[in-house]
C-alpha positions in Angstrom: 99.6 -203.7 -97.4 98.3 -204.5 -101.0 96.6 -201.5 -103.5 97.3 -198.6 -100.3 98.1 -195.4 -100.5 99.1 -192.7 -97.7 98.6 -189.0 -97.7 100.7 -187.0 -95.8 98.7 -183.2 -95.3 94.8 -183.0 -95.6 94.3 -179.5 -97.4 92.9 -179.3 -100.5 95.4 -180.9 -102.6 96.0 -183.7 -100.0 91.8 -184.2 -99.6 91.4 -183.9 -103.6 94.2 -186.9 -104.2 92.7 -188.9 -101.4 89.3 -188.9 -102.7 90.3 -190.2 -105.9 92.8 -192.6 -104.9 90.4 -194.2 -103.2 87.5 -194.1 -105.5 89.5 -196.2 -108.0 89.3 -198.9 -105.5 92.8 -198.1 -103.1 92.8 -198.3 -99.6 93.6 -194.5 -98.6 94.8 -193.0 -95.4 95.1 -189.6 -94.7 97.5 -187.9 -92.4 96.3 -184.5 -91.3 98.3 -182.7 -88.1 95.6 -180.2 -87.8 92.5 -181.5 -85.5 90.4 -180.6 -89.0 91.2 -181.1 -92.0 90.5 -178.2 -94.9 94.1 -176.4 -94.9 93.8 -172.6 -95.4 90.8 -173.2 -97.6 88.7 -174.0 -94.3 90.1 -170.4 -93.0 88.9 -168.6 -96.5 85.3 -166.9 -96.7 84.8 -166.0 -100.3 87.3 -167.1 -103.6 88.6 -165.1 -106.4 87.2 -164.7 -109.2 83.8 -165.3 -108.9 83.5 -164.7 -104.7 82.1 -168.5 -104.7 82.1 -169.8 -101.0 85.0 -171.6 -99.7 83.2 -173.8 -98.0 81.2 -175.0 -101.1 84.4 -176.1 -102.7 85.4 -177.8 -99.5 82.2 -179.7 -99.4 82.5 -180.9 -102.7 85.7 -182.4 -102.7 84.7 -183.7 -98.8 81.8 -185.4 -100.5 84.1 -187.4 -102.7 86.3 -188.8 -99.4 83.5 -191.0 -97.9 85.8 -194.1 -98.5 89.2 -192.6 -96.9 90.7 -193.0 -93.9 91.3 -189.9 -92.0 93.4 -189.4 -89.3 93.5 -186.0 -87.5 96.0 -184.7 -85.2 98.9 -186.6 -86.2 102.2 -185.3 -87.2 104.7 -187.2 -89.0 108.0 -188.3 -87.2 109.7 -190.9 -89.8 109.2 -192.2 -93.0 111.1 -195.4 -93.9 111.3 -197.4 -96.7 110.2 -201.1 -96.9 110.6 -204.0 -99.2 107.5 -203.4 -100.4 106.4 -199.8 -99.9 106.8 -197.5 -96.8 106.6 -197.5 -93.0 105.1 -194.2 -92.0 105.4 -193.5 -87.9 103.5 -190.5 -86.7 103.5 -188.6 -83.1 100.2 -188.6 -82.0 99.0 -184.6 -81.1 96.0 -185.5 -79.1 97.1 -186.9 -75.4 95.3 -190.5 -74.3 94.6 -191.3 -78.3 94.3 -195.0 -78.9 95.4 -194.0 -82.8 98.0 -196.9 -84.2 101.3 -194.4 -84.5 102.2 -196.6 -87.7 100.7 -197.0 -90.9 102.0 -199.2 -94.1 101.3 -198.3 -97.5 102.7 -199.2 -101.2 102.8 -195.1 -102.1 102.3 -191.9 -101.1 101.2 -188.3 -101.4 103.2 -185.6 -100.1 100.6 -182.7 -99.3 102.1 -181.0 -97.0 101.1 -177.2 -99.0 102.4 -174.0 -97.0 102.2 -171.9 -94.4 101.8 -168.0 -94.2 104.8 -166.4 -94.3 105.0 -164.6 -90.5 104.4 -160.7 -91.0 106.1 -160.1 -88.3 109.5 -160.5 -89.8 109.1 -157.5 -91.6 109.1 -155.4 -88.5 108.8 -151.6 -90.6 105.3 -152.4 -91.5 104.2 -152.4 -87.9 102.5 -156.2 -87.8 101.9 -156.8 -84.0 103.4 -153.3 -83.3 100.8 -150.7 -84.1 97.2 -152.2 -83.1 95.5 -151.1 -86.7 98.0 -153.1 -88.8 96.5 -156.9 -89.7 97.4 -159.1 -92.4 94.7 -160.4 -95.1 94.7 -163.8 -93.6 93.3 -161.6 -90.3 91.1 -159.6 -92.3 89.6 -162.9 -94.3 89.1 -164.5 -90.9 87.1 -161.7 -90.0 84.9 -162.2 -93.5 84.3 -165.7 -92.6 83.4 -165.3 -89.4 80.9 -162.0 -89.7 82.6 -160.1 -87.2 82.7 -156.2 -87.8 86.0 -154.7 -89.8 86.8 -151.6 -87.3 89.8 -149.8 -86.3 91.3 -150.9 -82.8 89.2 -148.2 -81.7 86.1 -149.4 -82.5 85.5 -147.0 -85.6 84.9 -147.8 -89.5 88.3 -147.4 -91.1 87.2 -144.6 -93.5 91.1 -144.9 -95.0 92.4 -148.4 -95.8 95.8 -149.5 -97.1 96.9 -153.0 -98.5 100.3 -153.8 -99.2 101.3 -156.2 -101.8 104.3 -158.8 -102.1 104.6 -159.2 -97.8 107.7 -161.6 -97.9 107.0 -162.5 -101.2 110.0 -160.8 -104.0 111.9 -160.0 -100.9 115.5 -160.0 -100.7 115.7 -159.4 -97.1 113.4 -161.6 -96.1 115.6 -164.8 -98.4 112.2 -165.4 -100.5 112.8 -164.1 -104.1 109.6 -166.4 -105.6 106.3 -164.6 -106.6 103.4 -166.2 -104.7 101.3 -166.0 -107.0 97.7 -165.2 -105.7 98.3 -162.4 -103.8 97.7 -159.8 -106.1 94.0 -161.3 -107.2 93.8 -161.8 -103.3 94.4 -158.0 -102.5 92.1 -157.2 -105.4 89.5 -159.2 -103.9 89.5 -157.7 -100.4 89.6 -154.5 -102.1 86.1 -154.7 -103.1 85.1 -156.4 -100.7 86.2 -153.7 -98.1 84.1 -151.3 -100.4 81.1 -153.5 -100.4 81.2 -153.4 -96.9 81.7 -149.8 -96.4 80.9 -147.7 -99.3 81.7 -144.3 -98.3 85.7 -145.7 -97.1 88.8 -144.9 -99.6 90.8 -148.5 -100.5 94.5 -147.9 -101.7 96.4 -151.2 -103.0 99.7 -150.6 -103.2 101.6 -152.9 -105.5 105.2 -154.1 -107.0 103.5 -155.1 -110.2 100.2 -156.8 -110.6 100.4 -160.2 -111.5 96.3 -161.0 -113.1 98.0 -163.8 -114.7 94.9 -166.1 -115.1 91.3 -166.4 -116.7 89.3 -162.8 -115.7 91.5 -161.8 -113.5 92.3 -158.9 -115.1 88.5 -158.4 -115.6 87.9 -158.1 -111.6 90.8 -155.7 -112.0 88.9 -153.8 -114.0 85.9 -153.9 -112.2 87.7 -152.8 -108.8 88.3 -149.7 -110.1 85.7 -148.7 -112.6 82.8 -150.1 -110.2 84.2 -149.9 -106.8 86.6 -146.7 -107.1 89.8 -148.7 -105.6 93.1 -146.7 -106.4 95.8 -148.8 -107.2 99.6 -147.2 -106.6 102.5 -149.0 -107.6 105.3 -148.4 -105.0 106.9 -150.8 -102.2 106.1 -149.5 -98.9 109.3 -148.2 -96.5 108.0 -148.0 -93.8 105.1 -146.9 -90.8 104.3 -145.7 -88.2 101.4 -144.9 -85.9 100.2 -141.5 -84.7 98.7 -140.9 -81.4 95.5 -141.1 -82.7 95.9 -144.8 -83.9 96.1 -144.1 -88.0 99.2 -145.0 -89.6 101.8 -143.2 -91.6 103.1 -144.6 -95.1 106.0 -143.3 -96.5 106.6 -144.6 -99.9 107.4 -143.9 -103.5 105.0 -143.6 -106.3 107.3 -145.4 -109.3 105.3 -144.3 -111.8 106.4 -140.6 -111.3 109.2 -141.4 -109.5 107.7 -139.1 -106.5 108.0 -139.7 -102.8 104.3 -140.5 -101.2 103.1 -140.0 -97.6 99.9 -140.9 -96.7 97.6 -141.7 -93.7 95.3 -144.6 -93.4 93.4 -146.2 -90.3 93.9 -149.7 -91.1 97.0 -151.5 -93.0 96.5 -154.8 -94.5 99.6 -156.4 -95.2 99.1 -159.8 -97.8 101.4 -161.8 -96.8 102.6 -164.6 -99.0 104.0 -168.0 -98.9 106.0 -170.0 -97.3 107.0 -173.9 -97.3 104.8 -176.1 -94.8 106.9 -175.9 -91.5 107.2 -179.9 -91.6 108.2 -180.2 -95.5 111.2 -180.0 -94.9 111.9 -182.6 -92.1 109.4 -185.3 -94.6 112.1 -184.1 -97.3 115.3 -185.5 -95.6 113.3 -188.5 -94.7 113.0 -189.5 -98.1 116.3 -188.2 -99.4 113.8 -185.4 -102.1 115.8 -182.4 -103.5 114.2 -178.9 -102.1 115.1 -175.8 -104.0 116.5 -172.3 -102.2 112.9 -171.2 -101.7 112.2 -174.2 -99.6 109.8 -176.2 -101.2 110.1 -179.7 -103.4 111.8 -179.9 -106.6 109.5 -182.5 -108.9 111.6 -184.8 -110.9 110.9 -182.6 -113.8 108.8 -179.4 -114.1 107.4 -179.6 -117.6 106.6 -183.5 -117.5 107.1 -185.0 -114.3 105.6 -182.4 -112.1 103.8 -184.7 -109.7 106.8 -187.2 -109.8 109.7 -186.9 -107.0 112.2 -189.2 -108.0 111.8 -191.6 -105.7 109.4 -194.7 -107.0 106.0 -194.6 -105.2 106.8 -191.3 -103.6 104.3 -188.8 -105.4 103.4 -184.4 -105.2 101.2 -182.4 -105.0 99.5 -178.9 -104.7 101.6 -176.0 -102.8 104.5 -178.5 -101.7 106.0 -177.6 -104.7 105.5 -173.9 -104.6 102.8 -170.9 -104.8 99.6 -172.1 -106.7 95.9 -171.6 -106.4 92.9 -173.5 -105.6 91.6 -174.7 -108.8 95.5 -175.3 -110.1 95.8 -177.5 -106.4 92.5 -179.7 -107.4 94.0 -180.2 -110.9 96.9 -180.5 -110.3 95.8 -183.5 -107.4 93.8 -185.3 -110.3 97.1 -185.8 -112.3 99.1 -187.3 -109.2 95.9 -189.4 -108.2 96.0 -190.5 -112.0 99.7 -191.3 -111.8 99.5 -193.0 -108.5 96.4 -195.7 -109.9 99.2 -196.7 -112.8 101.9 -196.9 -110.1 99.9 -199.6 -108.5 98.6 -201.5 -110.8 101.9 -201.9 -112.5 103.4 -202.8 -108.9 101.0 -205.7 -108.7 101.7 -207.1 -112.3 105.4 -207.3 -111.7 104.7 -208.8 -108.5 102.5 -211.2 -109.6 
């Protein structure tokens, strides 16, 4: 093997740790399942706080993976581990590939992030029920592609709802966690929406906003004092949809503890999110502790957050829960930092 490293995941945490792994000399290989590599990120138009372009973040990380070995389309099957680092064997996606289905390495990067957590679960909010109901991962796909923001029947929404905290602080969906963006994320859209159509209402509709970071709370600011966005904070009960298409919200204002119905012609539910259908599966493989929301359990949250417990076996980015972009990319420095001492020590003791 000597001085490799394997990546398991090619989002931005996984594409982050494998462009610096590599650029202090390491052989890297990167195990993506997707046919692309980019994670959500590559599904994102514009990024809170500043509205900077997705793809200009994904570029410059790209641009610092020329030396890495990526390998799209592969899904991992087994991890085992060898005298001297580990055997990772993958199932190859793409039919007639001559990819090896092995690969060897002295460490490696769990990256495996998260997936969306599936709207449809919450069935009273109408997600692939009522045809004007879409989540903000829809609605941001529509962003990044161009493509006109209209009601199923072809009109500008002149109402709009988004709902905060979709299977996020949700007893009855099992997932208790915050996730942590969403509420800068609905912000975001907000204004966006009003950007695009000037002359439409936006309601948010909140549990409690979370602007936990650097000018957050400034764009909150600027949503409503620029852009007119009302903010309510109640959960929403349910919907329904009239004959027209529009959709009925019955909720509760908690502020003054009144009942609220209101129409709007398109819902946006943010959904939140969820552990990375294959962490789990990589988890038993490797014997790693997952907590009751799913995702890893570090060795120790305040100073071993990128370290598993198991030698050579390192995290990072949204395998260990809810976190943003620029947290990911940081937090993908500290494990590629961690895994260049791993090594080197390896090889002295071995020497």
């Amino acid at each position: 093997m000597g001085n490799s490293v394997i990546v398991i995941g090619g989002g931005i945490a996984g594409m982050t740790a494998a462009g610096m792994i590599s650029r202090q000399g390491f052989a890297v290989t990167l195990l993506e399942k997707e046919k692309k590599t980019g994670g959500h990120v590559a599904r994102w138009d514009r990024l809170f706080p500043n509205l900077k372009k997705a793809s200009e973040v994904l570029e410059f990380v790209k641009d610092g993976m020329t030396s890495v070995n990526v390998v799209t389309g592969v899904a991992v099957s087994g991890i085992a581990r060898l005298d001297k680092g580990f055997a990772v064997t993958c199932r190859i996606q793409d039919e007639g590939s001559a990819m090896p289905s092995q690969y060897t390495a002295d460490a490696l990067v769990l990256a495996t992030g998260f997936d969306l957590f599936e709207a449809g679960k919450k069935e009273e909010y109408g997600y692939g029920i009522y045809n004007n109901v879409i989540t903000s991962a829809d609605l941001e796909d529509k962003f990044k592609t161009g493509k006109a923001i209209l009601t199923s029947e072809g009109k500008i929404p002149k109402r709009i709802g988004i709902i905060h905290c979709v299977g996020s602080r949700d007893e009855k969906v099992g997932n208790l966690y915050c996730s942590k963006v969403c509420c800068v994320t609905g912000v975001k859209q907000a204004m966006e929406l009003k950007e695009m159509y000037p002359e439409s209402t936006v309601f948010n509709f909140y549990m409690d906003l979370r602007m936990y970071d650097r000018n957050f709370e400034e764009l909150y600011y600027e949503a409503q004092q620029k852009w007119g966005i009302s903010f309510i904070r109640g959960r929403l009960s349910e919907c329904a949809e009239n004959p027209d298409g529009s959709i009925v919200l019955r909720t509760e204002d908690t502020l003054t503890g009144k009942p609220l119905k209101m129409t709007v012609d398109l819902l946006v539910l943010l959904v939140g999110f969820v552990p990375a259908s294959g962490t789990a599966s990589v988890a038993d493989m490797l014997g790693l502790k997952t907590g009751s929301d799913g995702f890893i359990h570090p060795a120790d949250i305040h100073v071993k957050n990128n370290l598993s417990g198991v030698p050579g076996v390192y995290l990072t980015g949204a395998v260990k829960g809810p976190i943003a972009i620029s947290e990911a990319i940081a937090d993908a420095r500290a494990a590629a930092a961690l895994i260049g001492e791993y090594i080197k020590s390896t090889v002295i003791n071995n020497a």
